[in-house]
Each structure stands twice: as structure tokens, then as C-alpha cells.
Phi, psi and omega in degrees: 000109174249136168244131168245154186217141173295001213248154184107197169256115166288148161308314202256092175247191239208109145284123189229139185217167193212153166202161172190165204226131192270136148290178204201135169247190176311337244240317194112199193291117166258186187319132151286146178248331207281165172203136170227128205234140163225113174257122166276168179033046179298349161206185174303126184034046187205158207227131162242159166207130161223149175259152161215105175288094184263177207217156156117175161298308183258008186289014136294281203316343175265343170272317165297340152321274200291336160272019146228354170256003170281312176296336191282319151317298195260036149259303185294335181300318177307299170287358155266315162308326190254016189251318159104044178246036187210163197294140162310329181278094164316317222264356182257342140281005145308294197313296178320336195266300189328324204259352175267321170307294177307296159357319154281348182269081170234135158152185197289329191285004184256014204289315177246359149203201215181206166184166197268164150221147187208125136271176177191104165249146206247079176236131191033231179293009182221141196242119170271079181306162137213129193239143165243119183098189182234038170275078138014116150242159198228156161235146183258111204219155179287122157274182144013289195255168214248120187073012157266140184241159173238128158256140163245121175319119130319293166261172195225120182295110160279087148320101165338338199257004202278150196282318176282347171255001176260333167293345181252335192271354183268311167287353125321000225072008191248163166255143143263112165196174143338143161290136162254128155220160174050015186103357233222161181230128201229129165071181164318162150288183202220142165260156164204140155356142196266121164082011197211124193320330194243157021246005172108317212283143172280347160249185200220357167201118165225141141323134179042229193053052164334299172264010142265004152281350189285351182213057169141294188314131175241141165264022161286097197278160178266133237241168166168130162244141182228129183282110179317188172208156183300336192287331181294164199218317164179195227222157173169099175253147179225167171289160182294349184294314139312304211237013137280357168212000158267165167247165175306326180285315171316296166345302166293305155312354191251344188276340179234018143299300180294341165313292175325296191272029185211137163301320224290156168281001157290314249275307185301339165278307148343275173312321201278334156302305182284330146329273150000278177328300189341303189253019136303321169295320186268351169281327203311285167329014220201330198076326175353173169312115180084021208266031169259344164200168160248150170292148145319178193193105166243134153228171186239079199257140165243128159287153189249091171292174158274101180293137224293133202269135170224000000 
């Protein structure tokens, strides 16, 4: 039985701030796909923050779908929860609203595409992960030496290449590898059709992607509670646009450098952007891997404070 609860004093509270940056192609600037969402008090005292990547022809419209129905789904699920009117198990009624969100994404424009998600509810002193995808969440806690942060995973990236997620798209029917032409290995693996070209994705559990479920793909999420500590500093979720040119630790230092020297509660998502672009840009000039376009970049941080003793 994991149960959260509202009732007590909490340690901890959250300032939360978000940014994000639209990609770009041979072409100039496309559609941002990425969303990033922050509700405070979505209940009593208890905070949600998520990223959502979408991916696909229609993957804005699927990412913009879960940010307005997510809060809406896991708010009342809370306040029934925290009321003791749900199953004792929070994290299998997450999992259930997830799999009741995906549910509504049918119809043709949802065949290919979809979208990633990392939630993170903040109640008091517990932290509830749910992860879809490779949208990263990090936690940030004071190191060793003085003015040093340790980042810790939250979440785990579902690859198609993962060993337990590639093992579940295979006994479905599916392959996993790389595009190949002309002999050359282009990009991440991929799933496919056993013997077939399609459908492409690089991940392995999204929101909406009607024919990748048909050979795997789950909108279930992978679950986690981290009970906070005086030590934790902060919370950082970003879209995969970020943690293809950040490392987790960086994310954190740079998130909590712009804390330090700034008020505004953006600011630590910002710097974790603009970073990024930086170095998305400079593989362009550089020529590098993928130097043909840049991701979306979204990140999403919560600080983590001491709460006022009253």
C-alpha cells in the first residue's frame, strides 16, 4: 500500500518554473511539439510537473491533448486519494488514469503519431514518478564538497533498444534495430513490424501511436516514489532535446546556478535551454551527428526549499 497524504507539516516546498524552445530544420524553424506543464496546488498542498514530447504529424496536437487533460485526470484522482475515496495504492491509480487518457487518443490521425510523458507530483515530502518515453526526470541533492550537486534518476528512458522493453516489442511481433541505407546506420534503433518498414519509433511506451501498439508499444507507465530529504535542491524534467546534449549533472548545475543568482522561478529552465540550443548549434557548424536539424528543447524545474516552520 503506497498512500500520500496532505495531513502534517511538510518539509519541503517547490518553486516551479518551465521553458522551451521550437526546433529547427533544413528548412528553418518548425512546429514545437514539446509541452511543459506546471500546476501548483492541483490539491492541497501537493504540486504537479510534466514534460511532454510529441512526436509524429499530429504529435503537437497530442502533446497539447495531455496538457490539458492531465491535470485534469490526476487532479481529481488526488483528491479522491487524499480524501482515502481510491484504491491505498497511489501509484496503480496513476497508472490507470494513464491508460484511461490513451484511450481517447483513436482515430486515424493517432495511427503514427503520439507522444512521450514524465509526470512528477510533488506532495509534501513525496515525490511520485510516471514515466512514458525518454523525457527525463532528475533529481538534484547537495554534494560531498561544498557547492557541489549529485544528480539522481527518477525515471528510466524507454528505448526500443531497452532490453525489457525490446523483449516485450519482439514477443509482440516486432524488430528492433537502426535505419540502414547504403550500408550506413542512421540514428537511434527502432521498432518494426516483424519483416517491414513501418512504424519507425524510437520509443517504446507513448501516449497515443495506434500501430505501435499493435507490436508493443504501452501507454503504462513506469512508476517510482522518492521520499525527499534536507539534501534534495531540486526536481528536472526536460523533453529528450535536452538530454541529448546535456548529462544529468550538468542539468543540475546549471539549474541550480541560475537559482542561485536569479529570483525569477524560470530562470533554472532557461539556462538548462539555452545551454542546449548552444549546443545543438554548434554540432550544426561542426557538422556532427543529427547536424541536419535541431529537437525541440523544453525543460521543466522545480526547486526544492525549506518550508516556513508556522
Amino acid at each position: 500500500s503506497i498512500r500520500i497524504s496532505n495531513a502534517g507539516q511538510p518539509r519541503t516546498r517547490c518553486v516551479a518554473g518551465q521553458y522551451s524552445i521550437g526546433g529547427a530544420d533544413g528548412s528553418g524553424p518548425k512546429e514545437n511539439q514539446d509541452r511543459g506543464l506546471i500546476v501548483m496546488n492541483i490539491c492541497d498542498r501537493t504540486n504537479l510537473l510534466a514534460v511532454m514530447d510529441g512526436h509524429g504529424e499530429h504529435g503537437g496536437e497530442v502533446s497539447e491533448f495531455l496538457l490539458n487533460e492531465m491535470p485534469v485526470a490526476l487532479g481529481e484522482l488526488l483528491k479522491r486519494h487524499m480524501k482515502g475515496r481510491t484504491d491505498s495504492n497511489v501509484l496503480r491509480e496513476v497508472s490507470k488514469q494513464f491508460l484511461k487518457i490513451d484511450s481517447k487518443l483513436v482515430g486515424p490521425k493517432y495511427l503514427n503519431s503520439g507522444s512521450t510523458a514524465t509526470a512528477c507530483i510533488q506532495a509534501g515530502d513525496v515525490l511520485v514518478l510516471a514515466a512514458l518515453g525518454d523525457s527525463r526526470a532528475v533529481l538534484g541533492s547537495v554534494g560531498q564538497s561544498p557547492g557541489t550537486y549529485v544528480a539522481t534518476l527518477l525515471s528510466f528512458d524507454h528505448k526500443a533498444d531497452r532490453p525489457e522493453e525490446q523483449s516485450r516489442i519482439i514477443k509482440a511481433g516486432g524488430e528492433v534495430h537502426p535505419i540502414y541505407s547504403h550500408g550506413r546506420q542512421f540514428g537511434p534503433a527502432r521498432l518494426f513490424k516483424r519483416g517491414e518498414e513501418y512504424p519507425g519509433l524510437a520509443v517504446s511506451r507513448a501516449f497515443g501511436d495506434r500501430l505501435s501498439k499493435e507490436i508493443g508499444v504501452v501507454a503504462e507507465p513506469e512508476l517510482a516514489v522518492h521520499e525527499l530529504s534536507p539534501e534534495d535542491r531540486c526536481v528536472v524534467l526536460c523533453s529528450d532535446g535536452v538530454w541529448d546534449q546535456l548529462t544529468n549533472e550538468e542539468a543540475v548545475r546549471l539549474a541550480m546556478a541560475a537559482a542561485t543568482a536569479s529570483s525569477d522561478p524560470h530562470a533554472p529552465a532557461l539556462a538548462i535551454c539555452k545551454e542546449a540550443r548552444r549546443r545543438w548549434e554548434r554540432g550544426l557548424k561542426t557538422g556532427g551527428e543529427g547536424s541536419g536539424s535541431i529537437d525541440d528543447i523544453t525543460a521543466v524545474v522545480g526547486i526544492l526549499l525549506p518550508c516556513e516552520v508556522t
